[in-house]
C-alpha positions as CSV (number, residue, x, y, z in Angstrom):
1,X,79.6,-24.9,-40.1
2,X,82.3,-24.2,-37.5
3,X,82.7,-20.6,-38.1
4,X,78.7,-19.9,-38.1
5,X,78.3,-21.3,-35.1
6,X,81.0,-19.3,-33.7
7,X,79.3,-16.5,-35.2
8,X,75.2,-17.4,-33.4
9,X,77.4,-18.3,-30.4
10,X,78.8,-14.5,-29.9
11,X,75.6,-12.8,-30.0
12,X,74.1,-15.8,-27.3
13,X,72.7,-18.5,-29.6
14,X,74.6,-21.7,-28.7
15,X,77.0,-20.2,-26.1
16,X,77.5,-21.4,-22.9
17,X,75.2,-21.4,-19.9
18,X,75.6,-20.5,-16.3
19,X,73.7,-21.1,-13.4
20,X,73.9,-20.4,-9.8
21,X,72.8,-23.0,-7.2
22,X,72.6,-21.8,-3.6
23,X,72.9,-24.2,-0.7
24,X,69.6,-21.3,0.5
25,X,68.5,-18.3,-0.6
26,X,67.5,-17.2,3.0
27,X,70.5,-15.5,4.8
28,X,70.8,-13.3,7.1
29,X,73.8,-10.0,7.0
30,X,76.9,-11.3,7.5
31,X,76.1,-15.0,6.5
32,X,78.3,-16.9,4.4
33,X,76.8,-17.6,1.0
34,X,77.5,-20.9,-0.8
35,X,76.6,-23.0,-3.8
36,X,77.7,-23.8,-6.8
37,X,78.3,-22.5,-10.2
38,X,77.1,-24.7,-13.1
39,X,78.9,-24.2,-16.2
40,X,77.4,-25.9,-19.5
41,X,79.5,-25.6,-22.7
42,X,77.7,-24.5,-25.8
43,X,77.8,-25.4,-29.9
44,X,81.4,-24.6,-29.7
45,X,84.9,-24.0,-28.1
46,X,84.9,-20.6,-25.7
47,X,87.7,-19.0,-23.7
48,X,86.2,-17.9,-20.2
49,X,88.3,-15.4,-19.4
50,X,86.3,-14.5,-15.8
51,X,83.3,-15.7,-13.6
52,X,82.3,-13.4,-11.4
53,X,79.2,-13.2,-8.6
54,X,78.0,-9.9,-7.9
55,X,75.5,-9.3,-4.7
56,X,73.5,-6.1,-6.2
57,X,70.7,-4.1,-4.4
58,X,69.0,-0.2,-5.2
59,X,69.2,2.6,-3.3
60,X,66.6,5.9,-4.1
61,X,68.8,9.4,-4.7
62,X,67.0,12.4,-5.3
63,X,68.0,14.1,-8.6
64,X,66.3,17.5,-10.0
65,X,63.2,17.2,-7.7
66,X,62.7,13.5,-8.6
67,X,63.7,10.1,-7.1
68,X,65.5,8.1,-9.3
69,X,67.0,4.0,-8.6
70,X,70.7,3.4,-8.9
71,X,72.2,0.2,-8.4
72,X,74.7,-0.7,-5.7
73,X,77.0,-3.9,-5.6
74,X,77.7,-4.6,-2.1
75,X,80.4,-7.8,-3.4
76,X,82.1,-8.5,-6.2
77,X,83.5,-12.1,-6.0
78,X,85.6,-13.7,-8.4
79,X,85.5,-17.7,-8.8
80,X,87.8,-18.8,-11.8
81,X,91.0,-18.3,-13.6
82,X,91.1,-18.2,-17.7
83,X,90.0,-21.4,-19.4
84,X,88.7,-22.9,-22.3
85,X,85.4,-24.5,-22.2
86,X,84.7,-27.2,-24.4
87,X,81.4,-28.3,-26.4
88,X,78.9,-29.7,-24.3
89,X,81.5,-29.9,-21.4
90,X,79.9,-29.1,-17.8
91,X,81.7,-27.8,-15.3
92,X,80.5,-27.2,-11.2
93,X,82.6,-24.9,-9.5
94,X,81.3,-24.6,-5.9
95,X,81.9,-20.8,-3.7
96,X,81.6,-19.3,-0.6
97,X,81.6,-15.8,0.6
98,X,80.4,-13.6,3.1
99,X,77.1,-11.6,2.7
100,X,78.2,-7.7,4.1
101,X,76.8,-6.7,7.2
102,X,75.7,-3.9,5.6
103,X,73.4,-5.5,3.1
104,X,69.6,-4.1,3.4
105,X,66.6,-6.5,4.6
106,X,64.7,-7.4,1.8
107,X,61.3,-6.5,4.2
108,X,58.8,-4.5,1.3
109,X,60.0,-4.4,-2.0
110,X,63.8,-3.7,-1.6
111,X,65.8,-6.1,-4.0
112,X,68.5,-8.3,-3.2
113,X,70.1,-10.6,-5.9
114,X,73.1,-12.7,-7.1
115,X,74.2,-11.9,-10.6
116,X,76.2,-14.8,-12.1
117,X,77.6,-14.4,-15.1
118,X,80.8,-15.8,-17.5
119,X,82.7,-13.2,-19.2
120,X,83.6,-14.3,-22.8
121,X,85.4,-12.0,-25.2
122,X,83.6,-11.3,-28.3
123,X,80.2,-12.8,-27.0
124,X,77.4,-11.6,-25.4
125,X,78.4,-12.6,-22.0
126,X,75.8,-15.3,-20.5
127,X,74.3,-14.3,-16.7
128,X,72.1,-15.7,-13.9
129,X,69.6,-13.8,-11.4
130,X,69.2,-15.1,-8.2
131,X,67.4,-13.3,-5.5
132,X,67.6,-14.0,-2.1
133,X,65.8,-13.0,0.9
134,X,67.8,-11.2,3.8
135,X,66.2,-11.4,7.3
136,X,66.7,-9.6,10.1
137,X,70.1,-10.1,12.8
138,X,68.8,-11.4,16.3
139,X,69.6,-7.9,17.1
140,X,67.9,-6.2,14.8
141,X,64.7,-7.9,15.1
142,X,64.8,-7.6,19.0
143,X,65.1,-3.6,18.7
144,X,62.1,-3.9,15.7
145,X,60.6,-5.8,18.4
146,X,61.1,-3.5,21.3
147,X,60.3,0.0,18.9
148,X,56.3,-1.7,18.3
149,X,55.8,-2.8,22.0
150,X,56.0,1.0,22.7
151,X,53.7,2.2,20.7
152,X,55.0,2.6,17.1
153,X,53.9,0.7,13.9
154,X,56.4,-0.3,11.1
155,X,54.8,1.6,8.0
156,X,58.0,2.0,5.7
157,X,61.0,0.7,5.0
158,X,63.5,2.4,1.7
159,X,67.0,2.6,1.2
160,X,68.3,5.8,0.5
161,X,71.0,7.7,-0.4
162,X,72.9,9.2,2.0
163,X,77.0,10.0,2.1
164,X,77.0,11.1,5.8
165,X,75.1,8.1,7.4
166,X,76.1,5.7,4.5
167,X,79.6,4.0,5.7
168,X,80.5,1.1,3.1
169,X,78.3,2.0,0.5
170,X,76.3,5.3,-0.5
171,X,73.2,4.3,1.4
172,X,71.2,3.4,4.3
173,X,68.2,1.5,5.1
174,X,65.7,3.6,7.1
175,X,62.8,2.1,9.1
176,X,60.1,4.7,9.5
177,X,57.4,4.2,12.3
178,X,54.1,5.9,12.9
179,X,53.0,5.8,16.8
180,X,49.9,4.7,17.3
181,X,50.0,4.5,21.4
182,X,51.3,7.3,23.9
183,X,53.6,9.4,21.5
184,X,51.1,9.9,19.2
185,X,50.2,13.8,20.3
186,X,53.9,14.3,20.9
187,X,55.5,12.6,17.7
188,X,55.0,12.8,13.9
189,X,57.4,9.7,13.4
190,X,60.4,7.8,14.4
191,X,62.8,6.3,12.2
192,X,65.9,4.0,13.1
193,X,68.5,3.3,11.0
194,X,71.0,0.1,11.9
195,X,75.1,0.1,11.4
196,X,75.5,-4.0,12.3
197,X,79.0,-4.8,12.3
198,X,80.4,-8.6,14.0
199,X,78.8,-8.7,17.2
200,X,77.7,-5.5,17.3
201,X,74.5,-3.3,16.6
202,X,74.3,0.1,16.4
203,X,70.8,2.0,16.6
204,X,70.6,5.8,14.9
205,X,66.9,7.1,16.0
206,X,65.5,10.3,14.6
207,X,62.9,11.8,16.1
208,X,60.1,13.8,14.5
209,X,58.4,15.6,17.0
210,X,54.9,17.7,16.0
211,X,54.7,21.4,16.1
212,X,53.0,22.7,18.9
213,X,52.2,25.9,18.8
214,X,53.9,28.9,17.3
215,X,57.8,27.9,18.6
216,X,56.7,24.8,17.4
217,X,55.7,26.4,14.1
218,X,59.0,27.6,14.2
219,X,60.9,24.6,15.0
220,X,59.3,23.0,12.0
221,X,59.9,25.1,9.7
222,X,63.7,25.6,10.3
223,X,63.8,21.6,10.7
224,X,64.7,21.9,14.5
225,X,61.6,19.5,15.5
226,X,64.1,16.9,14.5
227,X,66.2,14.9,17.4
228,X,68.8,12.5,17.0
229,X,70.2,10.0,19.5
230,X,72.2,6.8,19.0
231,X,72.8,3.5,21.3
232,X,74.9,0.4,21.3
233,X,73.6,-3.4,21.5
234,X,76.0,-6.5,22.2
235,X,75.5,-10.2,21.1
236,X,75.4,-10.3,25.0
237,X,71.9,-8.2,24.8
238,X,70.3,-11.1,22.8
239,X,70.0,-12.4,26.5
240,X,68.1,-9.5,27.8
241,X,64.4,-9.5,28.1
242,X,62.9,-7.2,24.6
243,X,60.7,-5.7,27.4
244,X,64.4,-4.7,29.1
245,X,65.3,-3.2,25.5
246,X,61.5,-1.2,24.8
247,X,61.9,0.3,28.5
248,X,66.2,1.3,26.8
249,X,64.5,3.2,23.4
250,X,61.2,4.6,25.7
251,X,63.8,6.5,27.8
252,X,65.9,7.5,25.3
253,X,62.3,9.1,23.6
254,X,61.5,10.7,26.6
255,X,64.9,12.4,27.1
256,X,64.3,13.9,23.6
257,X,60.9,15.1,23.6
258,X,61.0,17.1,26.8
């Protein structure tokens, strides 16, 4: 009897269980995630030789004239040594780790998720899917703020590949905004991208102006319509009115539309 349930228990039936608990699932970049790990001991003895916690989002890449989805592990955390669990035997292991300030907003339908899981040798190793929702840094939702009250509307958001902009990891999180108020005869879209880091915000804006005419035509179609600019927020600009921000990003607009 032993050795067949050794043998259901290596291909999952029987085997040990694992499941992540999360003090909550609400976090913003930079946060510290914590919880515990419950551990439940299956028909028979199993040697755990690792239990790990991944933090995993997707990123879009373009391959052959087509998007495809790759996955992206922005942690790997480790939470145990080797050891033998025991039938039945249940262990909690609580953890605590920092969520990157890098990780994506989970605004649409970008994925964020904790993957638990025990790594047993000869077994189908048991794992636990946890998703969690990422808001937005004071700092970024005061510039999110300040880019609408001038005229722009939020239509997508998409993580993308992209080694140049990407720092960390091979990827960035592009807002895209359609303007719906001044800029509209003067702009096809704006799109900001955020590099966060502790206490600091930095605000990549790309701006797609519309062709006007024949240079226009031109500037179009050698991708020249396109203006960059870049600018720097503080935890002290948390104090500053949003209006004080808008009037910040409307000049820098201005300055690259002329």
């Amino acid at each position: 009897m032993s050795m067949f349930k050794k043998l259901l228990a290596s291909v999952g039936i029987g085997s040990a269980q694992v499941d992540a608990r999360l003090e909550q699932d609400s976090l913003m970049p930079g946060d510290m995630v914590r919880g515990e790990i419950h551990i439940a001991g299956g028909d028979v003895a199993q040697e755990i030789d690792d239990i790990y916690m991944y933090v995993v989002t997707h990123y879009e890449r373009e391959v052959n004239d087509s998007k495809v989805k790759e996955e992206c592990i922005l942690v790997k955390h480790r939470l145990s040594e080797r050891f033998t669990l025991l039938p039945k035997e249940r262990r909690v292991l609580p953890f605590a780790f920092q969520l990157p300030y890098e990780t994506p907003l989970t605004i649409g339908r970008q994925p964020v998720y904790l993957r638990t899981g025990l790594d047993i040798k000869n077994a189908i190793d048991p794992a636990d899917s946890d998703f969690i929702e990422v808001r937005p840094h004071p700092l970024m939702a005061k510039v999110l703020d300040a880019i609408q009250r001038i005229g722009f509307q939020l239509y997508k958001v998409d993580c993308e590949y992209n080694r140049y902009l990407g720092r960390r990891y091979p990827f960035v999180q592009e807002f895209e905004f359609r303007p719906i108020g001044p800029y509209r005869s003067r702009l096809e879209e704006l799109e900001a991208v955020f590099h966060l880091r502790d206490g600091e915000l930095e605000v990549l804006l790309e701006l797609d102006k519309r062709a006007r005419g024949l240079l226009g035509a031109l500037e179009e179609a050698f991708n020249l319509d396109e203006r960059y600019a870049r600018f720097r927020l503080t935890e002290a600009d948390l104090n500053r009115p949003t209006d004080m921000i808008a009037d910040q990003i409307e000049e820098i607009i201005r300055r690259n539309i002329r």
